[in-house]
C-alpha positions as CSV (number, residue, x, y, z in Angstrom):
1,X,156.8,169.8,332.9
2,X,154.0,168.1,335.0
3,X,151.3,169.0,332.6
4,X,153.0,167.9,329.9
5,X,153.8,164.1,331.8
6,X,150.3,163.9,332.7
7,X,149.1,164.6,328.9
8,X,151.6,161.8,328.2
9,X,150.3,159.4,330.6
10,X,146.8,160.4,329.6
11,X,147.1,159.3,325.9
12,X,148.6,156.7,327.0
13,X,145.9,155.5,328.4
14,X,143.8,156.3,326.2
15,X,145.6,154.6,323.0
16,X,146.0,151.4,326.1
17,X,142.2,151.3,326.2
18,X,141.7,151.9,322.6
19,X,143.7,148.6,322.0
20,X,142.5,146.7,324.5
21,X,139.1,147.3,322.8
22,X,140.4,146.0,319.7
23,X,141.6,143.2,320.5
24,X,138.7,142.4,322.7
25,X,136.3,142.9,320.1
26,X,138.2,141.0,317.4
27,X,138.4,137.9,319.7
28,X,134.5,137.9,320.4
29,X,134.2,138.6,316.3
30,X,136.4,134.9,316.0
31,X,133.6,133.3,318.8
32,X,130.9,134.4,316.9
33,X,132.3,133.0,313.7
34,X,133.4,130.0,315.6
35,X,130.7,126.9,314.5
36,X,130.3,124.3,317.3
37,X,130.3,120.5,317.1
38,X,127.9,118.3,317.1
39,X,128.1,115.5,318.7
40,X,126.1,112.1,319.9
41,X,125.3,110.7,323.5
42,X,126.4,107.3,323.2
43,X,124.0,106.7,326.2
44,X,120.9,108.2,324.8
45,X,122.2,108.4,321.3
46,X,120.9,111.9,321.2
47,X,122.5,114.7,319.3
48,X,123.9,118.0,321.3
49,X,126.6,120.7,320.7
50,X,129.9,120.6,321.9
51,X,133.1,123.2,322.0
52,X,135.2,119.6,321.7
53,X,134.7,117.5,318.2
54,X,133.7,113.9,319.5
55,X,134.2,111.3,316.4
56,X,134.1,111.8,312.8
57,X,131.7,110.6,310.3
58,X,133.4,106.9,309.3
59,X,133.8,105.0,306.5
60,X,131.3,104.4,304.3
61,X,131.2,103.2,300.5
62,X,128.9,103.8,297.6
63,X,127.5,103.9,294.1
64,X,127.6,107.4,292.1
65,X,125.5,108.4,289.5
66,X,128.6,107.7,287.3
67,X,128.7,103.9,288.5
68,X,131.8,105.2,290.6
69,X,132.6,103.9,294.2
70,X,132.6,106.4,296.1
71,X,134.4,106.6,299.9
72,X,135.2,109.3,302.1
73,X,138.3,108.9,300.3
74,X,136.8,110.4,296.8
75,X,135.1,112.9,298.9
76,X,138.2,114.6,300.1
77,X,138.9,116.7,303.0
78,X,136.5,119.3,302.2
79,X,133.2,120.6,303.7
80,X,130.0,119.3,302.3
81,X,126.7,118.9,302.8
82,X,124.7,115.6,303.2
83,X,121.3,115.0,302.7
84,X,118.7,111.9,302.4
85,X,116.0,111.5,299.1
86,X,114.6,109.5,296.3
87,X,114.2,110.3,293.1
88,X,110.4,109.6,293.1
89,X,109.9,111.8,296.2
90,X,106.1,114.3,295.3
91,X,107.0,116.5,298.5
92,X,109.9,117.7,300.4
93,X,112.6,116.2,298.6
94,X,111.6,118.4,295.5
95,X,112.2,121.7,298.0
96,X,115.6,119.9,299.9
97,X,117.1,119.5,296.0
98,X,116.0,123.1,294.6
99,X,117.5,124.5,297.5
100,X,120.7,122.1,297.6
101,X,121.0,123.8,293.8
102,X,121.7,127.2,295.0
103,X,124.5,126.0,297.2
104,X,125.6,124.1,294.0
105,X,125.4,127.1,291.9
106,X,126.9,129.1,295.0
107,X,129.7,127.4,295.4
108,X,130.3,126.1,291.8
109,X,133.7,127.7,291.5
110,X,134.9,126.5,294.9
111,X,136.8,123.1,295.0
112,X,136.6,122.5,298.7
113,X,132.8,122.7,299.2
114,X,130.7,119.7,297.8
115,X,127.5,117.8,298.3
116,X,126.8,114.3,298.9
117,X,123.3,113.1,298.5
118,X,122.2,109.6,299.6
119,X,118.8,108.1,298.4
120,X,116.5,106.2,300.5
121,X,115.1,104.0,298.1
122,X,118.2,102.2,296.5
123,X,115.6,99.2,295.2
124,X,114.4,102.1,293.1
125,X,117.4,104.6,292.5
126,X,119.9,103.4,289.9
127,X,122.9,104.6,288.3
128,X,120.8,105.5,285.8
129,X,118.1,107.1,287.7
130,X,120.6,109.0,289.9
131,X,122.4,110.6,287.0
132,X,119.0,111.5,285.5
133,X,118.5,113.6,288.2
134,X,121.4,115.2,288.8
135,X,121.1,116.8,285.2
136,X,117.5,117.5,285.9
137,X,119.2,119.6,289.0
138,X,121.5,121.1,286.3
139,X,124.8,119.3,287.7
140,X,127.5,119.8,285.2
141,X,130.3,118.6,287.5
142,X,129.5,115.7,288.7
143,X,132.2,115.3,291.8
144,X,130.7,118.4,292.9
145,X,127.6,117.1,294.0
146,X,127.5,113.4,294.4
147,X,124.3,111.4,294.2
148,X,125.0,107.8,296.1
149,X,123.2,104.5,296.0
150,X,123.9,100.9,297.7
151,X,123.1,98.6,300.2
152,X,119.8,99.7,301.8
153,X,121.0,98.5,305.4
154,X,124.4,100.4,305.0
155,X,122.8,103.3,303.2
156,X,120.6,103.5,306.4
157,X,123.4,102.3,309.7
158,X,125.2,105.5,307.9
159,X,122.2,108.1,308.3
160,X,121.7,106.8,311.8
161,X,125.5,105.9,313.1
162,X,127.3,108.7,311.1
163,X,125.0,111.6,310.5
164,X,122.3,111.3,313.0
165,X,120.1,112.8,310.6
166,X,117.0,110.8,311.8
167,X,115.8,110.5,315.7
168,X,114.0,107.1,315.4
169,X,115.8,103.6,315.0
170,X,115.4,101.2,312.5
171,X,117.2,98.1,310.9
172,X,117.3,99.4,307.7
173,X,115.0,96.4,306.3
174,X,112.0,96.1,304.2
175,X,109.7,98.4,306.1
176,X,112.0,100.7,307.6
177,X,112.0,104.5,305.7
178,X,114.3,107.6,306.1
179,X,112.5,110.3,305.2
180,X,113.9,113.8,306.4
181,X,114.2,117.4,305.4
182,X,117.1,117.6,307.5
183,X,120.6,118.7,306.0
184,X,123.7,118.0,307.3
185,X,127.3,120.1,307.3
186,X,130.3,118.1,307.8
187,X,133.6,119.8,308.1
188,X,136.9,119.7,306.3
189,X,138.1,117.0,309.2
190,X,134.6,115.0,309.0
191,X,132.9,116.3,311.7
192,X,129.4,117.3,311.9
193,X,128.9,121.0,312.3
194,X,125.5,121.8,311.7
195,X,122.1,120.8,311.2
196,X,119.4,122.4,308.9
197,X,115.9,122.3,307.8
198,X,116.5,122.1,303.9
199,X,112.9,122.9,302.8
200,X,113.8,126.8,304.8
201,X,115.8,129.3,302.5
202,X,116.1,130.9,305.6
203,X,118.1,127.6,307.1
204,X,119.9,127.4,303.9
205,X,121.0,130.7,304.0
206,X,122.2,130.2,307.3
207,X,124.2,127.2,306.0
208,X,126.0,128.8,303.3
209,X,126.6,131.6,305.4
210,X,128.2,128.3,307.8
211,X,130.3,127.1,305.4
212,X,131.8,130.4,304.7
213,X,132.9,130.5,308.2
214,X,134.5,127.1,308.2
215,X,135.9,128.1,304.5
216,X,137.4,130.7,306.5
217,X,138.4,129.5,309.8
């Protein structure tokens, strides 16, 4: 009678452990798919990661390449990713757009993914020029991925105050120039959750695999 209390109490144990396990092991698999925040030092205005979401990218509004105004409104609460160009760019921006299409083609099917690309020549980008390159791109759906124009100093107080997505300051007059391979991933709730270097398919990769996670958070 003994024996058979101690087998008892030993797969007991054993199934205690084996559950324990489990349920340790799934709760480190959510932290690892957990994406921190990024948020800014309002001291030092630099960017770090945080387990806390600071303040969400603001309002902002636009030109499309359909002569649409466009506002965080149109956007939606969905994730996207946001990047800086021109049209006329001969280096990186080529690279940032023919990697920007395979998250386009990616995620082509999925209505809460999108991408919002801002130029950083406005005197030069038009409507027209915009929508030019979108097709060039192959954009069919055109709320999908968003090409935006406007006011050069709001174009530029957005990169720097909403995204971060340049270090060095600047007024956003004549002479000042954004020019950055750096992409952006905002979250369904407008904060900033990533930063990547969008002339790396490596990065890129690691983005898509990103918004998966927040797809499935």
């Amino acid at each position: 009678m003994e024996k058979s209390n101690n087998k008892f109490i030993t797969v007991g144990i054993v199934v205690l452990v084996i559950l324990m396990g489990t349920y340790a092991y799934r709760k480190y698999e959510k932290l690892q798919q957990t994406l921190p925040y990024f948020v800014t030092n309002p001291t030092t205005n630099k960017v770090y990661q945080s387990n806390k979401p600071d303040k969400h990218v603001g309002n902002f509004s636009f030109t499309n390449q359909q002569g649409q105004t466009i506002t965080p409104k149109e956007i939606g609460p969905v994730i996207y990713v946001a990047d800086y160009f021109f049209v006329t760019c001969p280096g990186i921006c080529k690279e940032m757009s023919s990697q920007l299409q395979r998250v386009y083609s990616t995620f082509e099917k999925e209505p809460n993914v999108k991408i919002v690309s801002y130029t950083s020549k406005p005197e030069e980008d038009s409507v027209e020029a915009l929508m030019s390159y979108a097709l060039q791109y192959g954009v069919k759906d055109h709320n999908k991925w968003i090409f935006l124009t406007g006011d050069k100093h709001a174009l530029y107080e957005t990169a720097r105050k909403q995204y971060a997505i340049v270090d060095e300051e600047g007024d956003g007059g004549e002479e000042d120039f954004i020019h950055t391979e750096r992409f952006v991933l905002v979250d369904q709730e407008q904060y900033i959750r990533g930063y990547y270097d969008g002339t790396d398919s490596v990065e890129v990769e690691r983005m898509m695999q990103d918004i998966h996670k927040l797809l499935n958070h």
